[in-house]
N, C-alpha and C positions, 0 to 999 in steps of 0.2 A: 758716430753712433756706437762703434764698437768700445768706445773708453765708459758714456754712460752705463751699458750694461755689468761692464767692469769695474766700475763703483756703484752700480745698483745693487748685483747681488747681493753683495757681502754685506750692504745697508739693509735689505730684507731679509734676508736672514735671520740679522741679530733684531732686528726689531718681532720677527717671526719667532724668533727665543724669549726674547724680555715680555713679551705677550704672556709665550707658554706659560713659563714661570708665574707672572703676573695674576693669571687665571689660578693658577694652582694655590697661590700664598691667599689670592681671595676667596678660594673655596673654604682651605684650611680657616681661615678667620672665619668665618661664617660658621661653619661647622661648631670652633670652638666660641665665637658668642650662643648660638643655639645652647650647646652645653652650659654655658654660665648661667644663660636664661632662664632654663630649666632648674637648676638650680638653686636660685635668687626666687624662682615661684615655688618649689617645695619648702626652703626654709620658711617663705610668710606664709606661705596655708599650714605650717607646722606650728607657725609662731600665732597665729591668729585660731588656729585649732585648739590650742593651749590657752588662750586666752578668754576663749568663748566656754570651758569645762570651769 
């Protein structure tokens, strides 16, 4: 019993790391499609703005 705990932690652990991180890199992406999004919709409401004068 004592040896599974002894290759458990150090297995949860890093999978409790590769999570962290994982969460954080999918926030980041989100965040910046949000911003492209946003971006991508002001150029055609600019481009169709322009097009409609």
């Amino acid at each position: 019993m004592l040896v599974w705990s002894l290759i458990l932690l150090p297995v949860m652990s890093l999978l409790l790391f590769l999570w962290c991180c994982h969460y954080d890199v999918t926030k980041k992406a989100l965040t910046y499609q949000g911003y492209l999004t946003s971006k991508v919709k002001m150029a055609l409401g600019n481009a169709s703005a322009e097009n409609m004068t």
